[in-house]
N, C-alpha and C positions, 0 to 999 in steps of 0.2 A: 407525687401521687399518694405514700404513704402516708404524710403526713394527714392527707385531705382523709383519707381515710379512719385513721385515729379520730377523729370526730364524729363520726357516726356510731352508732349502737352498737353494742359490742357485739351481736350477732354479726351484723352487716363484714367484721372485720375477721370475725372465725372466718367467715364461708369462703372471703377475701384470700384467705392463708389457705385453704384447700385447695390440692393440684386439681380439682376439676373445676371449679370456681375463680380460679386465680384470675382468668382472663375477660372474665367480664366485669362491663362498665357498672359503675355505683346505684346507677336507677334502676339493674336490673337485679342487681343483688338485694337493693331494697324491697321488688317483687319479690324476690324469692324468700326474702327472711320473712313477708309478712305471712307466711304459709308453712312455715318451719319451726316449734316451736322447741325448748331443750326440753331437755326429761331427765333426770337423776335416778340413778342406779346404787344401791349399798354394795358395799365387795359380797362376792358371791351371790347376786339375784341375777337373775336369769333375761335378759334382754328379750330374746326370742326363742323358743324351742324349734326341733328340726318335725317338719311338718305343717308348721303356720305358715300362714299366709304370705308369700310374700308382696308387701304394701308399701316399702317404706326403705330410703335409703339413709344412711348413720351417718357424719362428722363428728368425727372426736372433738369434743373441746377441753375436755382434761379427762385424765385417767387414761386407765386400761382395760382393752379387752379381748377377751379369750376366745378363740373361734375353734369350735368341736365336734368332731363326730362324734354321736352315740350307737354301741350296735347290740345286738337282740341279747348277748350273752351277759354286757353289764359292762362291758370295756368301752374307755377313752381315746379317743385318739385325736389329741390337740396338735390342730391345721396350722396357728400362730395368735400371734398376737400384735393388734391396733393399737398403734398411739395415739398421741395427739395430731390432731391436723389430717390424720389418715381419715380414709372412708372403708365404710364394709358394709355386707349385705344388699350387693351389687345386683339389680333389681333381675329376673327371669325374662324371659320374652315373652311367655305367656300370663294373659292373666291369673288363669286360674294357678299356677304353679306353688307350689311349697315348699319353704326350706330345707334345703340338704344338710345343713348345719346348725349348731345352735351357737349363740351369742351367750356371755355370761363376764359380767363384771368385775374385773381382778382387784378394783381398790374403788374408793370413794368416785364415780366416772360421772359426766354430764356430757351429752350429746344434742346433735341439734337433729334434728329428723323431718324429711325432706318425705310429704307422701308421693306416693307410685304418679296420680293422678296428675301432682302438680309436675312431679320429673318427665314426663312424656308430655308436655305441654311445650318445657322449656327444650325439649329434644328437637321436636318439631320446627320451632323457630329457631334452633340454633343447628344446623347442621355440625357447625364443628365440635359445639360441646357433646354431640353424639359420637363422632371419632375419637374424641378424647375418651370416653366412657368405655369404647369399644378397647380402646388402647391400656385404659387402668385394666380392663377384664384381660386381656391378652395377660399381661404383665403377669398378674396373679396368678396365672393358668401356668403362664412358664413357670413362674417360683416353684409353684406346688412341684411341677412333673421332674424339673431339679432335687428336688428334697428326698423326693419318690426315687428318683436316681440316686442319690448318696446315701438313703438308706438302703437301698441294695448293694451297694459296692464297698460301702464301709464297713469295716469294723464297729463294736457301739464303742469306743472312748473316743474312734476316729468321727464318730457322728455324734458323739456328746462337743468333742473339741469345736465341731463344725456347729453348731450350734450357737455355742458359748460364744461362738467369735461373731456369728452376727447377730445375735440379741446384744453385746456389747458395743458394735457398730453402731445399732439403730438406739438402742435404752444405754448405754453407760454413761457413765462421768467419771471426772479425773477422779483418781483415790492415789496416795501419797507413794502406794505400792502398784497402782498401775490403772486400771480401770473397773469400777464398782457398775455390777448388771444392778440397775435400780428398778429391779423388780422382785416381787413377792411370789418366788417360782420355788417351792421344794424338789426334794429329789423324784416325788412320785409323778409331779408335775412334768417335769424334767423325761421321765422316761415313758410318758404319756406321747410327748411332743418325737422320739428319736425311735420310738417301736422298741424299749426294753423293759426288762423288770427292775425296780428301787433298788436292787442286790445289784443288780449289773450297773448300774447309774453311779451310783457308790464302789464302785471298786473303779472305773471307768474317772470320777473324778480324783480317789486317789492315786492315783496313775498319772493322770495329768499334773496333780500337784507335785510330784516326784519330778516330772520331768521340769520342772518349773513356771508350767503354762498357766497357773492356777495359783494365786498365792491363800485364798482362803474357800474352801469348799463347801461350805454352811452359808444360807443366807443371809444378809447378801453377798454372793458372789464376786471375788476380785478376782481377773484375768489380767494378765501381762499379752499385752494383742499380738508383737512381734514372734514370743515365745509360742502363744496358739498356731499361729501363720505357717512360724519355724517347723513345727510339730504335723501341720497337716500336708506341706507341702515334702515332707517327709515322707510321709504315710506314702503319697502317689507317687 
């Protein structure tokens, strides 16, 4: 099947690779690519602000992207970050609804974008890719109210370490000293995402290099994953 697939339009075979897509046939993913076009993003422009419309559901096809709250006083609070192949801006129930978060491009990104109109067409006829969709949104909901949990209960180095270890799960690659977070994340970034201040982030990662969870603390980030693991399963 894969093979047959490589032959088709490179759209046809992104949507192919997304967990909510994965399981439908070729004819129908060719409906659906003809109604999806990509869109290219610079690092740092803004995908969606919080308050638009929500119209339109995302497929990473390269890049990254940053998903965030904004609030009245001028502070961040980064939810996570989409890869490749991932989806986001998981669509509201109501129509008229508005986004809770904003979208915003961490590196050169291209996406394919699926409007509201066409995704509740294909809901309809597809009862399962409805449960499936229910089950991505579940998913997310746990993540978050997890995250929300461990920044309550942890320490920040213990919630930087926690961190480090799954952006390194999801984004690293081998590095000759352990594994390279192959993202363009600073330290303000960094404690944007864990609820601290750049001060605390920075003392929190030379901490962790000390213990040897962390071989280099500067972008990009190398993590030794065993030693992370070793360190948080400490902590609890």
């Amino acid at each position: 099947m894969l093979l047959k697939i490589m032959n088709y339009p490179s759209l046809v075979w992104h949507l192919k690779r997304t967990e909510l897509f994965a399981d439908l046939e070729l004819t129908e993913l060719e409906r659906v690519a003809a109604t999806t076009p990509y869109r290219s993003y610079q690092p740092g422009e803004v995908i969606y602000r919080m308050d638009d419309p929500s119209d339109a559901l995302y497929f990473v096809r390269s890049g990254l992207v940053k998903i965030s709250k904004l609030f009245p006083n001028g502070k961040e609070a980064i939810l996570g970050v989409i890869g490749q192949h991932d989806t986001f801006g998981e669509l509201l129930l109501q129509a008229d609804e508005r986004r809770p978060t904003q979208a915003e491009a961490l590196e050169r990104t291209t996406l394919i974008v699926l409007p509201r109109g066409e995704l509740q067409k294909l809901l309809n006829s597809k009862p399962e890719l409805a449960m499936k969709l229910i089950r991505l949104m579940a998913a997310r909901l746990f993540e978050a109210q997890s995250w929300t949990a461990a920044v309550s209960a942890y320490s920040a180095p213990e919630r930087v370490a926690s961190l480090l270890y799954r952006l390194a799960r999801e984004f690293g690659r081998p590095h000759a000293q352990g594994v390279e977070l192959a993202l363009k994340l600073n330290q303000e970034d960094i404690a944007r995402m864990v609820g601290a201040t750049r001060e605390t982030v920075s003392h929190s990662l030379g901490k962790l290099k000390q213990e040897g969870a962390i071989m280099r603390a500067r972008t990009p980030i190398i993590v030794r994953m065993e030693a992370l693991k070793r360190y948080l399963e400490q902590s609890n």
